[in-house]
gemmi code that builds the backbone of each chain (N, CA, C; Angstrom):
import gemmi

chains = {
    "A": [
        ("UNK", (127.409, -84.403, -19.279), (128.280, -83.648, -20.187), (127.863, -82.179, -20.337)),
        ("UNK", (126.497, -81.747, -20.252), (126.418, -80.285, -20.639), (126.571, -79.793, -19.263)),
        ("UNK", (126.225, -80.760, -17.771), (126.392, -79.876, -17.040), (128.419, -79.738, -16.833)),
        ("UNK", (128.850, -80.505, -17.082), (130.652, -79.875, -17.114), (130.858, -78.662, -18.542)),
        ("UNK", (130.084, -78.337, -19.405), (130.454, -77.433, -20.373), (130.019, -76.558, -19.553)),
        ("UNK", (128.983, -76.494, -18.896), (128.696, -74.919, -17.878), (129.993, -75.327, -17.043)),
        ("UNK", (130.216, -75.857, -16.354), (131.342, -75.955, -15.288), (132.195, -75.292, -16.142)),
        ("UNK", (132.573, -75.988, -17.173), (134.439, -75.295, -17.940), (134.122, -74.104, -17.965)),
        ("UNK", (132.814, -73.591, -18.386), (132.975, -72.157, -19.148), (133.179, -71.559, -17.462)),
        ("UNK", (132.824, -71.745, -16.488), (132.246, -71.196, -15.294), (134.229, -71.261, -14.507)),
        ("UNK", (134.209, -72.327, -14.686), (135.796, -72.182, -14.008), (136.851, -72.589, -14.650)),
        ("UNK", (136.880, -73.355, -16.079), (138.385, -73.548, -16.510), (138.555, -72.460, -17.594)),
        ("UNK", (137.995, -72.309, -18.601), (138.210, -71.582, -19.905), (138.766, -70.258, -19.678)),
        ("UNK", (138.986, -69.351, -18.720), (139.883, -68.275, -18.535), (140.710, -68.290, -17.810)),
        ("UNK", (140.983, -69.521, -17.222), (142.331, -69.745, -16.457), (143.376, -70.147, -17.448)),
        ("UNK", (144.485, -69.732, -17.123), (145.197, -70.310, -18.287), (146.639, -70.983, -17.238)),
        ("UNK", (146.207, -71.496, -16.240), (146.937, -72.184, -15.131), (147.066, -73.731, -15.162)),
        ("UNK", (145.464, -73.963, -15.531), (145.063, -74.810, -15.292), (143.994, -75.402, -16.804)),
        ("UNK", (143.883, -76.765, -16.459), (143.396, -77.266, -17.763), (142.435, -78.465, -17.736)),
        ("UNK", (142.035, -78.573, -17.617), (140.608, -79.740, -18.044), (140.517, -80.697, -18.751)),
        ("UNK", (140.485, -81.892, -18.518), (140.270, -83.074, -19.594), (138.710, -84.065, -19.092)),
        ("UNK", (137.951, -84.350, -20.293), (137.223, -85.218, -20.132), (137.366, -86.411, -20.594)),
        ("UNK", (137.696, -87.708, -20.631), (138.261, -88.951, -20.636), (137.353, -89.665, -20.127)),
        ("UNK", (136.992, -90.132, -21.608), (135.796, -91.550, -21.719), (136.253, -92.999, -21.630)),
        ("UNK", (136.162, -93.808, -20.254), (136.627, -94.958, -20.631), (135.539, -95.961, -21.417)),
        ("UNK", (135.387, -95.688, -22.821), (135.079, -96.413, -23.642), (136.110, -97.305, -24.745)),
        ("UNK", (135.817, -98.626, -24.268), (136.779, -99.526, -25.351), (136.225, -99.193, -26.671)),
        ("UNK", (135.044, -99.936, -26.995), (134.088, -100.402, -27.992), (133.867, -99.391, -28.865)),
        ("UNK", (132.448, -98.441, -28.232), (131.998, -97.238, -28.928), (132.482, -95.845, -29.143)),
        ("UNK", (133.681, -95.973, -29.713), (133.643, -94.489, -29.787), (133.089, -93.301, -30.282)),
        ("UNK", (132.479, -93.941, -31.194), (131.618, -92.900, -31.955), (130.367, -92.283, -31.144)),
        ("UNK", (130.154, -93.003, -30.478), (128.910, -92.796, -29.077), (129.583, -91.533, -28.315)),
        ("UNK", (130.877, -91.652, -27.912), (131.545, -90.773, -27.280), (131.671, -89.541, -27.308)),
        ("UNK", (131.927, -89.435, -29.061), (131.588, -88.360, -30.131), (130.484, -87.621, -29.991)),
        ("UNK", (129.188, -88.142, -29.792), (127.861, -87.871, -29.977), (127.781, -87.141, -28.975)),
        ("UNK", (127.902, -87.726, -28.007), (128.046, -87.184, -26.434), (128.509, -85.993, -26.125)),
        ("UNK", (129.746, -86.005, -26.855), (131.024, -84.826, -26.624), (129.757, -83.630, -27.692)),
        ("UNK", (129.574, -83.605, -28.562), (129.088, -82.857, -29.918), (127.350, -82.556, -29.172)),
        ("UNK", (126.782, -83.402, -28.966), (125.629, -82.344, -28.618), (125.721, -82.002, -27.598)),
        ("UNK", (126.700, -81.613, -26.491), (126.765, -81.109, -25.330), (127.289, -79.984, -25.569)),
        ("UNK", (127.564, -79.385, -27.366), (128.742, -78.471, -27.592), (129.651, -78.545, -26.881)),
        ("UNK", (130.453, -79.334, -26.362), (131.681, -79.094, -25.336), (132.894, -78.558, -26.144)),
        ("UNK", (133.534, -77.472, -25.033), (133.797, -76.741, -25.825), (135.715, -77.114, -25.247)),
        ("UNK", (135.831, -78.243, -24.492), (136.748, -79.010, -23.405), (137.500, -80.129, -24.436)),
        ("UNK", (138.472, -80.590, -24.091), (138.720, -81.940, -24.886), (138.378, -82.869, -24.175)),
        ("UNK", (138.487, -83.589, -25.212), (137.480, -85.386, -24.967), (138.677, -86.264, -25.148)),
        ("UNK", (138.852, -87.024, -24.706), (140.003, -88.371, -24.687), (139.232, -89.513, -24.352)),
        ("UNK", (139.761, -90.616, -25.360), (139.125, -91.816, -25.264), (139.828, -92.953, -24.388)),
        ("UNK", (140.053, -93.359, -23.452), (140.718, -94.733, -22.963), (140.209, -96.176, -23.398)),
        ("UNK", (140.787, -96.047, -24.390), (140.562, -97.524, -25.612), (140.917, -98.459, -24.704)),
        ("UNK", (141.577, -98.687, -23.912), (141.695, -100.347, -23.180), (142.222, -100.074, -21.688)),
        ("UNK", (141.386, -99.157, -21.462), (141.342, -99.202, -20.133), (142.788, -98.938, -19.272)),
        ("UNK", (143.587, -97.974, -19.399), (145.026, -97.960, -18.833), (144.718, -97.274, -17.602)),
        ("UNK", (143.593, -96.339, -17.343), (143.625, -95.323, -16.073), (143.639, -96.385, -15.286)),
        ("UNK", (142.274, -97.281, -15.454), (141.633, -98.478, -14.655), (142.799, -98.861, -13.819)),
        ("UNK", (143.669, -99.734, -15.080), (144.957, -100.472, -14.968), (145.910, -100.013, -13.726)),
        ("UNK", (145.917, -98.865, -13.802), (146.969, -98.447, -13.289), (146.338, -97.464, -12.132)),
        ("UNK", (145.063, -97.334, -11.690), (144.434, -96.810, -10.557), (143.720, -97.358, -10.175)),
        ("UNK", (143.120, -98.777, -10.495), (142.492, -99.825, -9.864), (140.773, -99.283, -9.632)),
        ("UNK", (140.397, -98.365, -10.165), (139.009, -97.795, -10.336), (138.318, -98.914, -10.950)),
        ("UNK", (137.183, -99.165, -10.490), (136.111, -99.985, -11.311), (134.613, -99.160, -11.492)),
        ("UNK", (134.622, -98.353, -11.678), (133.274, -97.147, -11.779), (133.582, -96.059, -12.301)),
        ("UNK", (132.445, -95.295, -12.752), (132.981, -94.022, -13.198), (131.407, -93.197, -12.630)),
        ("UNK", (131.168, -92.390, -12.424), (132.115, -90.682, -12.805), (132.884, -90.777, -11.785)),
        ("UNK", (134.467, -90.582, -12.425), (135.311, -90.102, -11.400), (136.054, -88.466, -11.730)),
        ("UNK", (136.706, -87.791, -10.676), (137.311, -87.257, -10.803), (138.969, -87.218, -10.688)),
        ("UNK", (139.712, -86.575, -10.936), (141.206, -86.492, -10.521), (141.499, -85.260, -10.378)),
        ("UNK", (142.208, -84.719, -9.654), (143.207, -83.539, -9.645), (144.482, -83.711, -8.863)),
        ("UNK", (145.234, -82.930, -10.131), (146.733, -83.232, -10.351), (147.205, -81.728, -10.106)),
        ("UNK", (147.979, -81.919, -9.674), (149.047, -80.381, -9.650), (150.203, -80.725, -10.296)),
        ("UNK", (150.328, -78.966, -10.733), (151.761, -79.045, -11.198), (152.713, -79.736, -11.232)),
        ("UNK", (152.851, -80.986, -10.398), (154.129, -81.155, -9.941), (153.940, -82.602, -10.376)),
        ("UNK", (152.653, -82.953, -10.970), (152.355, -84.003, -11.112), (151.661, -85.174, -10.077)),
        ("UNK", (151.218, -84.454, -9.002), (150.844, -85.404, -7.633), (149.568, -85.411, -7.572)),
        ("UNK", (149.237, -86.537, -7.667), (147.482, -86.369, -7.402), (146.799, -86.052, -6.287)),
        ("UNK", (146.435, -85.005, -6.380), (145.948, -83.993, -4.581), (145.035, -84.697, -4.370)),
        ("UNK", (143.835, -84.978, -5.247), (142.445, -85.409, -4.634), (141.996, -86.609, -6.058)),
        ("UNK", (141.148, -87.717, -5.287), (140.408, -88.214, -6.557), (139.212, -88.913, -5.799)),
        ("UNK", (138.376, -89.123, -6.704), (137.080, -89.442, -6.455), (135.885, -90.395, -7.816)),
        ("UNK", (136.476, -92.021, -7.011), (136.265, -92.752, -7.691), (134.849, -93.504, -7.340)),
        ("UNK", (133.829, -93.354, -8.914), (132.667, -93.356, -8.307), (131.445, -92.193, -7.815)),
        ("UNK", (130.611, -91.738, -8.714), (129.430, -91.101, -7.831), (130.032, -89.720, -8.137)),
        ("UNK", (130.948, -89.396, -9.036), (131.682, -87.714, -8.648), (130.688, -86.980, -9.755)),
        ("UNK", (129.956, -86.897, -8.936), (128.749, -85.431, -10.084), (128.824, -84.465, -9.890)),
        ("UNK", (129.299, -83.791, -10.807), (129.498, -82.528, -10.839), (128.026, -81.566, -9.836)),
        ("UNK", (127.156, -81.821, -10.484), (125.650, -81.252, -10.067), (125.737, -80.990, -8.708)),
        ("UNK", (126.940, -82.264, -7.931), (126.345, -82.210, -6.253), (127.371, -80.916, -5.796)),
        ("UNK", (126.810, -79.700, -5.653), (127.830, -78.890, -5.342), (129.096, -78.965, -4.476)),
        ("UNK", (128.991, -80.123, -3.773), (130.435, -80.105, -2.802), (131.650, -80.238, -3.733)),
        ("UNK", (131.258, -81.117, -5.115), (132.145, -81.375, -6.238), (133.078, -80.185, -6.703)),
        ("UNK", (131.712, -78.981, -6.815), (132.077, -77.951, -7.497), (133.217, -76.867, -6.862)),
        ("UNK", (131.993, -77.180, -5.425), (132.834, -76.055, -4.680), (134.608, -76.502, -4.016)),
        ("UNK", (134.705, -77.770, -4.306), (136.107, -77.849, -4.179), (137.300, -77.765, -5.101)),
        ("UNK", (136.612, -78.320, -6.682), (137.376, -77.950, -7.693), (137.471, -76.197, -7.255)),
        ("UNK", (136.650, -75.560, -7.127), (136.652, -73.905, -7.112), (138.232, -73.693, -6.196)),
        ("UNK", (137.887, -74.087, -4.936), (139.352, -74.007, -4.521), (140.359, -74.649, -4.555)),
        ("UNK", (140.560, -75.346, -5.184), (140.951, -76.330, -5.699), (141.767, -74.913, -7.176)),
        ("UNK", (141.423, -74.680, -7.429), (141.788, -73.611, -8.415), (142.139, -73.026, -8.192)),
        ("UNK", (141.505, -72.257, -7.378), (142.117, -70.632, -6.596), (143.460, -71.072, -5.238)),
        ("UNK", (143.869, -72.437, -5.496), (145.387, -72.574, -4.895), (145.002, -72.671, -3.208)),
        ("UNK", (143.756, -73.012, -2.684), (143.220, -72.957, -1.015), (143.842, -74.687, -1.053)),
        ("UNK", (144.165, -75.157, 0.211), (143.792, -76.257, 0.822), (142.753, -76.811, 0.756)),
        ("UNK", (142.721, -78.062, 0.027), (141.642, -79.193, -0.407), (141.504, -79.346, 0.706)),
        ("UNK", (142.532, -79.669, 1.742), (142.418, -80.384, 3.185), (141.272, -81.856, 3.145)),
        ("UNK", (141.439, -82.333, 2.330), (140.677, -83.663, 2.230), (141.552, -85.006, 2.365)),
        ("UNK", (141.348, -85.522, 2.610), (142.111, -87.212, 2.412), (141.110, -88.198, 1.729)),
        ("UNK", (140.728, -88.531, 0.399), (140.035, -89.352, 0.161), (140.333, -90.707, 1.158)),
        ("UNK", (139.109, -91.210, 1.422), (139.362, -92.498, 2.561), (138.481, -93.755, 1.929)),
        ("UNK", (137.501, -93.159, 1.531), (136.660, -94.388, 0.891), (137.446, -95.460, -0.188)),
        ("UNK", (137.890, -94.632, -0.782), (138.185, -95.910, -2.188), (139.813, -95.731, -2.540)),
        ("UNK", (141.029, -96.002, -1.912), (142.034, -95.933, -2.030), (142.424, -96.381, -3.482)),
        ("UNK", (143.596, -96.020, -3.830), (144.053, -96.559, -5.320), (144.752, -97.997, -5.329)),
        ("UNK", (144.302, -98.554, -5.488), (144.735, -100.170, -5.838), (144.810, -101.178, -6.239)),
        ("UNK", (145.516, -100.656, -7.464), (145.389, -101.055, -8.856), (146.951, -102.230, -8.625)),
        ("UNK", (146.697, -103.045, -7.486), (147.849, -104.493, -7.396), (147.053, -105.564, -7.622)),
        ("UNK", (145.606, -105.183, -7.518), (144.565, -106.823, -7.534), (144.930, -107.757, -8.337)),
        ("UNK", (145.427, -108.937, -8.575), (145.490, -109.417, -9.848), (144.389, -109.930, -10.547)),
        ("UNK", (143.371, -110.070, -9.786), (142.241, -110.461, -10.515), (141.685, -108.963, -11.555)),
        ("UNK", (141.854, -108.345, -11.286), (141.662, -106.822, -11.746), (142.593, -106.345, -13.016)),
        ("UNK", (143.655, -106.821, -12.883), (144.650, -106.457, -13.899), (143.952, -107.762, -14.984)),
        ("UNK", (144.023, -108.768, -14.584), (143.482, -110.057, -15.181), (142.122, -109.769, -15.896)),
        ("UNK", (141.164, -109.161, -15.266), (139.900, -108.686, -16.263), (139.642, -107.745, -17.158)),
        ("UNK", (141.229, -106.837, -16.594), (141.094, -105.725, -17.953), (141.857, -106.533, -19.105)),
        ("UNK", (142.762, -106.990, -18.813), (143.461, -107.846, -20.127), (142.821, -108.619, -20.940)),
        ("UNK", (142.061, -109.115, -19.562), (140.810, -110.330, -20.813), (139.848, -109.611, -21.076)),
        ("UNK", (139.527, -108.627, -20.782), (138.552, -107.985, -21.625), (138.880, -106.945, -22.902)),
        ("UNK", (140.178, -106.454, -23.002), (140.750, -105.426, -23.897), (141.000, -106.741, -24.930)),
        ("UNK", (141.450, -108.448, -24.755), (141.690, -109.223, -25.646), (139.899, -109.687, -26.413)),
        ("UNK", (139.420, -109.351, -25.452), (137.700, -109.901, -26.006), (137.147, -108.730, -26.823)),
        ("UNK", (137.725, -107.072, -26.785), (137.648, -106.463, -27.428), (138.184, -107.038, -29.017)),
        ("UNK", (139.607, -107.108, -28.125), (140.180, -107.022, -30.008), (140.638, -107.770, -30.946)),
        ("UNK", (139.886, -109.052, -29.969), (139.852, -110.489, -31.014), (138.557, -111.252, -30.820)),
        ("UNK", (137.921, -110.854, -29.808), (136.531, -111.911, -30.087), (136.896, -112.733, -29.092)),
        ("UNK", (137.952, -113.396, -29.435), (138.211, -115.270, -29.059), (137.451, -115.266, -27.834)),
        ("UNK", (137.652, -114.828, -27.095), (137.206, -115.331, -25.594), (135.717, -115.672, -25.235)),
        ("UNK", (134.980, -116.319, -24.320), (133.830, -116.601, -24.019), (133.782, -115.243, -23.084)),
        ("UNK", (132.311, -114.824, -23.243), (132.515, -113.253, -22.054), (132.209, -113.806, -21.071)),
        ("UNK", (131.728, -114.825, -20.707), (131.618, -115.371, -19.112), (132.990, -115.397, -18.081)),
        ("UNK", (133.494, -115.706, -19.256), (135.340, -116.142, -19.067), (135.786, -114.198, -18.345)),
        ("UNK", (135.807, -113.846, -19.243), (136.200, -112.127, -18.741), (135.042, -111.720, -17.646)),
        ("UNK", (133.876, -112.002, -17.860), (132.909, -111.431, -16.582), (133.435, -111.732, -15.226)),
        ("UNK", (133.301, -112.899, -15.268), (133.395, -113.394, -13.461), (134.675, -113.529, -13.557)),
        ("UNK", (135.758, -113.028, -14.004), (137.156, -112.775, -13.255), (136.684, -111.589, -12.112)),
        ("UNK", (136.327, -110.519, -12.376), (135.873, -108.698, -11.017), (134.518, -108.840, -11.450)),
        ("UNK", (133.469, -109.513, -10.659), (132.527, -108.983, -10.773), (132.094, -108.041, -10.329)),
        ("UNK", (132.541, -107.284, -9.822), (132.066, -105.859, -9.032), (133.076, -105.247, -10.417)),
        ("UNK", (133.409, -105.524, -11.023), (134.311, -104.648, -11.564), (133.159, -103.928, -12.736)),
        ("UNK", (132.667, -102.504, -12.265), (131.773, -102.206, -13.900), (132.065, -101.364, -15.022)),
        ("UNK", (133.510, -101.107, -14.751), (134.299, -101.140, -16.030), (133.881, -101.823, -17.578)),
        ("UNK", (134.329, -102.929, -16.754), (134.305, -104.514, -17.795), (132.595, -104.931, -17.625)),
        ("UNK", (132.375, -104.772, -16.401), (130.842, -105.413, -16.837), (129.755, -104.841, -17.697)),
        ("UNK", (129.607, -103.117, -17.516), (128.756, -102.160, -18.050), (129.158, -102.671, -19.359)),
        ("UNK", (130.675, -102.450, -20.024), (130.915, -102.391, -21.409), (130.217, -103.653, -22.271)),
        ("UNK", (130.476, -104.786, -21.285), (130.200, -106.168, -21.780), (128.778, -106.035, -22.480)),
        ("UNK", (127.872, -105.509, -21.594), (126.488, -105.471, -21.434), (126.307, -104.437, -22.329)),
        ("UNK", (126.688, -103.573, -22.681), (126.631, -102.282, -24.281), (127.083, -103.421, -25.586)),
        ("UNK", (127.872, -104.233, -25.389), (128.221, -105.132, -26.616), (127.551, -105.890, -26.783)),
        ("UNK", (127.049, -106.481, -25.848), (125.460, -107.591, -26.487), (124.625, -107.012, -26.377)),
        ("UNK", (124.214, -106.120, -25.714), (122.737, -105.254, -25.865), (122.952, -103.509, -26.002)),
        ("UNK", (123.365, -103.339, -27.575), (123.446, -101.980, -27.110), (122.431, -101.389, -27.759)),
        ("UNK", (120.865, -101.771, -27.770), (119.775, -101.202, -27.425), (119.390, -100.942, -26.090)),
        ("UNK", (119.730, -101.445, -25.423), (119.981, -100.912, -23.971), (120.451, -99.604, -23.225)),
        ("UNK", (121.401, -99.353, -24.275), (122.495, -98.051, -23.792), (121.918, -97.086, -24.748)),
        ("UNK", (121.810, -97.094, -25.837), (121.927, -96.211, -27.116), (120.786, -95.991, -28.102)),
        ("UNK", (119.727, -96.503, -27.508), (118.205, -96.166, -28.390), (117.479, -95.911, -27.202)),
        ("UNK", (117.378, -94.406, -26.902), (116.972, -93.432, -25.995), (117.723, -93.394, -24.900)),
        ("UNK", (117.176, -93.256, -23.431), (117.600, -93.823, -22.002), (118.012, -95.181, -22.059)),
        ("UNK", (119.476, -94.941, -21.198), (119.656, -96.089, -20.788), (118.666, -96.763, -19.541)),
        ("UNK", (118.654, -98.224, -19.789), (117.371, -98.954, -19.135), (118.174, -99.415, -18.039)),
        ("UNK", (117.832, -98.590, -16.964), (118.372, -99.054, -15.530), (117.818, -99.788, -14.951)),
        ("UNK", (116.598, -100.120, -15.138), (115.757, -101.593, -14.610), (116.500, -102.901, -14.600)),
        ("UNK", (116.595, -102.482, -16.690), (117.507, -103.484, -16.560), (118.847, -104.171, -16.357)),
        ("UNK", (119.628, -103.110, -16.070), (120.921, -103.455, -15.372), (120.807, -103.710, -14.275)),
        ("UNK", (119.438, -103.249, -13.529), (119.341, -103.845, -11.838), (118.725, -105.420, -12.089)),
        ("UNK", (118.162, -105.677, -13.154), (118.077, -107.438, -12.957), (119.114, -107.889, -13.370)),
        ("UNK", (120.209, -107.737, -14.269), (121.539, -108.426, -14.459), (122.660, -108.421, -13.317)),
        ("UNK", (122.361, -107.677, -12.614), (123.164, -107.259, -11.476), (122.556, -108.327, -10.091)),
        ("UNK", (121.444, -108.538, -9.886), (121.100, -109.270, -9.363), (121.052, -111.041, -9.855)),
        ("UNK", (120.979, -110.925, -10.903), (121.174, -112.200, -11.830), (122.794, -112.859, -11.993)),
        ("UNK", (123.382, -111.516, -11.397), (125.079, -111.772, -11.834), (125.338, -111.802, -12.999)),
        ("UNK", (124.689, -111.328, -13.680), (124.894, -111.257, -15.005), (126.029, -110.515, -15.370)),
    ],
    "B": [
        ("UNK", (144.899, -83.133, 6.174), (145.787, -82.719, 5.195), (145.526, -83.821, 3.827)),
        ("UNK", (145.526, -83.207, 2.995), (145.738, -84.152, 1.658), (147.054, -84.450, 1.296)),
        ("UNK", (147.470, -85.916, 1.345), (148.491, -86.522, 0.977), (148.612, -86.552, -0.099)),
        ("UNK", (149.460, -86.042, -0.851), (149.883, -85.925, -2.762), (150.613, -87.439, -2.870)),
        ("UNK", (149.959, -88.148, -4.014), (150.693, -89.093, -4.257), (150.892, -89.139, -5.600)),
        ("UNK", (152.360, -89.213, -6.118), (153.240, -89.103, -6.990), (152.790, -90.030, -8.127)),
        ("UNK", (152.115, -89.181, -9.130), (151.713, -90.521, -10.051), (152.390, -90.306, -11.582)),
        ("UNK", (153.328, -89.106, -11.515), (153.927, -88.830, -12.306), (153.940, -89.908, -13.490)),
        ("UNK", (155.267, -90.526, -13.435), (155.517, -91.383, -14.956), (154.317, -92.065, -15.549)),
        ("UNK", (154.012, -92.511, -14.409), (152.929, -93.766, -15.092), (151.499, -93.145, -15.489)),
        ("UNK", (151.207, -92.135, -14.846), (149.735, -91.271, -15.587), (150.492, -90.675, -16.700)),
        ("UNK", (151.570, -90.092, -16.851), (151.902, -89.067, -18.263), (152.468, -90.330, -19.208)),
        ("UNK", (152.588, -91.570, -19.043), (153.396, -92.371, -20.217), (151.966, -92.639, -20.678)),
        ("UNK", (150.815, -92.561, -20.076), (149.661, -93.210, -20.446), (149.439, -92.764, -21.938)),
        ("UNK", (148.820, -93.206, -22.932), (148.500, -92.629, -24.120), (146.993, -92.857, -24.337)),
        ("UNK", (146.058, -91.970, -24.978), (144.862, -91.873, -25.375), (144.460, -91.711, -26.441)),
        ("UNK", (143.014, -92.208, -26.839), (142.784, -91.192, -28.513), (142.165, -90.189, -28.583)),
        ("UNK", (142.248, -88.955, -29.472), (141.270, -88.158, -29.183), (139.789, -88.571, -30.195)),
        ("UNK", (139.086, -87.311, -30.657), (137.606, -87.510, -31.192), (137.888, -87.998, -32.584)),
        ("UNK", (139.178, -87.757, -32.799), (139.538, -88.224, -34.152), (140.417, -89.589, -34.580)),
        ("UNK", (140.627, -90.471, -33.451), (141.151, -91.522, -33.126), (142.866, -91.376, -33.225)),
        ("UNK", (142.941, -90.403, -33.050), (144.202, -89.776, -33.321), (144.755, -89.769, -31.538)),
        ("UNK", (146.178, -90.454, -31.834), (147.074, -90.981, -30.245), (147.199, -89.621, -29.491)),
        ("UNK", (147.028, -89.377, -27.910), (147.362, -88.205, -26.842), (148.116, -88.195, -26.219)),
        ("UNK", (148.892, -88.220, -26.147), (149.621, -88.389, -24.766), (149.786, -87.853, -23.168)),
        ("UNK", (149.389, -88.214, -22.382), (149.014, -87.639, -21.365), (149.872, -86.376, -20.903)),
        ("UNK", (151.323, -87.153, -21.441), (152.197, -85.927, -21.020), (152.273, -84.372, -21.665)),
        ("UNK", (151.147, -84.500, -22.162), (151.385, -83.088, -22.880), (150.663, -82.101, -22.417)),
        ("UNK", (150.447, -82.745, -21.301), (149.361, -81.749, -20.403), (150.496, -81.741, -18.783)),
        ("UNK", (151.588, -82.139, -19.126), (152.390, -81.977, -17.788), (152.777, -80.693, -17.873)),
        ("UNK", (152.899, -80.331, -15.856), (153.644, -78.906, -15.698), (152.327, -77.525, -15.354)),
        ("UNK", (151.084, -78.559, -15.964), (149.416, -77.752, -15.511), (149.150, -78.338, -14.343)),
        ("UNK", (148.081, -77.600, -13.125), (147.475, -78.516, -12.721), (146.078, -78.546, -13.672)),
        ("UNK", (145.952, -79.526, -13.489), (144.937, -80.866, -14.265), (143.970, -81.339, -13.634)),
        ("UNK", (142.753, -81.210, -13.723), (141.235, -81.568, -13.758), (141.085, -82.909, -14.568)),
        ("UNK", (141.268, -84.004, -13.983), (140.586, -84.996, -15.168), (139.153, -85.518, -15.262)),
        ("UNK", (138.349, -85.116, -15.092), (136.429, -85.847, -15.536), (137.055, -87.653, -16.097)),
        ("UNK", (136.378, -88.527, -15.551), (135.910, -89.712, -16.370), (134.759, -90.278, -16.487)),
        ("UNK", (133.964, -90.248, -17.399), (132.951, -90.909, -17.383), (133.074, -92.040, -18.769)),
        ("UNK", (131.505, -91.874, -19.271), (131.621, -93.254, -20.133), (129.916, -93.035, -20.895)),
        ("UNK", (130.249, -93.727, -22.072), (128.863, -93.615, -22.479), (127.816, -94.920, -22.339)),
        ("UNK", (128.167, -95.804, -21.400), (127.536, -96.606, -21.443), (126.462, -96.239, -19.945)),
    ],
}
model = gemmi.Model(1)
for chain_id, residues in chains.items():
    chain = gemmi.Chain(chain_id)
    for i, (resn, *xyz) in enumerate(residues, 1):
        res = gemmi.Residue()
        res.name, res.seqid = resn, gemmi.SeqId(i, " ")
        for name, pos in zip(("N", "CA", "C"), xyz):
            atom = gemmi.Atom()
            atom.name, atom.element = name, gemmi.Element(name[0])
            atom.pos, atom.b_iso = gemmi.Position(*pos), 0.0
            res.add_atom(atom)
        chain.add_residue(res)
    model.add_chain(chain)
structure = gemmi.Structure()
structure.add_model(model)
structure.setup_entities()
């Protein structure tokens, strides 16, 4: 997050062409989101995706992603998964990407395909395990297990000393991940 | 070449909350081009 507040100030905040959104797919915590957004001073808007509709409807199961949209509404480029700002190829294409050059890219790795039904099926049962409980989370887990949308969040709701009292503990998401957890 | 694919209705009908749990609508950012970041705090 603070390194995209240098980014905005660096390339969106005096364009007035173009516009910037940061969009947290957090069901659960929003107030975490908050925290995030506030000591990074971001000076960008923040949007929350409460039940997961990008997912839904772009079939992404990871984040950091990016998108860029033009005018016209067409999505030129996206990059689902791994999109860090830090790694300059990121940067230097939003840059032209701005200044109106040819992206000349074809994302190839991770196409949009958001028809899975098992996928549509785990965000539903998991936006219902949000907002009623009822469900067993085993029941919502192993519908996408690759899906870490639904799995990361799962794993912040029973352990969110894990996520939110200091560093998150990547050890231990590499034994749940191996555990299938 | 980058192939533009038309995601019009269905990204701008999308709705969001902002920091104040208060509803967004995607479309109110139509007619810009648009940068979207997603991440997550988990």
């Amino acid at each position: 997050m603070p390194v995209w507040q240098k980014t905005y100030k660096e390339l969106f905040a005096d364009d007035d062409n173009v516009e910037f959104l940061s969009v947290a797919m957090d069901a659960i915590y929003h107030d975490k989101v908050k925290q995030f957004h506030q000591s990074a001073k971001a000076e960008f808007t923040t949007l929350i995706d409460t039940d997961n509709s990008l997912s839904k409807l772009m079939g992404f199961k990871v984040v950091p992603n990016i998108l860029l949209i033009n005018s016209d509404g067409e999505l030129e480029y996206w990059k689902f998964g791994k999109a860090d700002i830090r790694n300059s190829y990121y940067k230097n294409l939003i840059k032209r990407w701005i200044s109106r050059e040819k992206i000349n890219i074809l994302p190839k790795d991770n196409f949009i395909n958001a028809s899975n039904q098992n996928h549509q099926l785990s965000l539903g049962k998991f936006n219902e395990y949000v907002n009623t409980g009822n469900l067993r989370v085993n029941e919502v887990r192993g519908l996408e297990l690759d899906n870490m949308i639904v799995r990361k969040q799962l794993w912040a709701k029973e352990n969110p000393e894990k996520f939110y009292q200091g560093n998150i503990d990547s050890d231990w998401q590499k034994q749940n991940l191996e555990k299938g957890i | 070449m980058t192939t533009p694919i038309s995601v019009n209705n269905d990204l701008f009908d999308i709705n969001l909350i902002d920091l104040n749990q208060q509803k967004v609508s995607l479309d109110n950012y139509k007619g810009k081009k648009l940068c979207i970041f997603m991440w997550a705090s988990w």
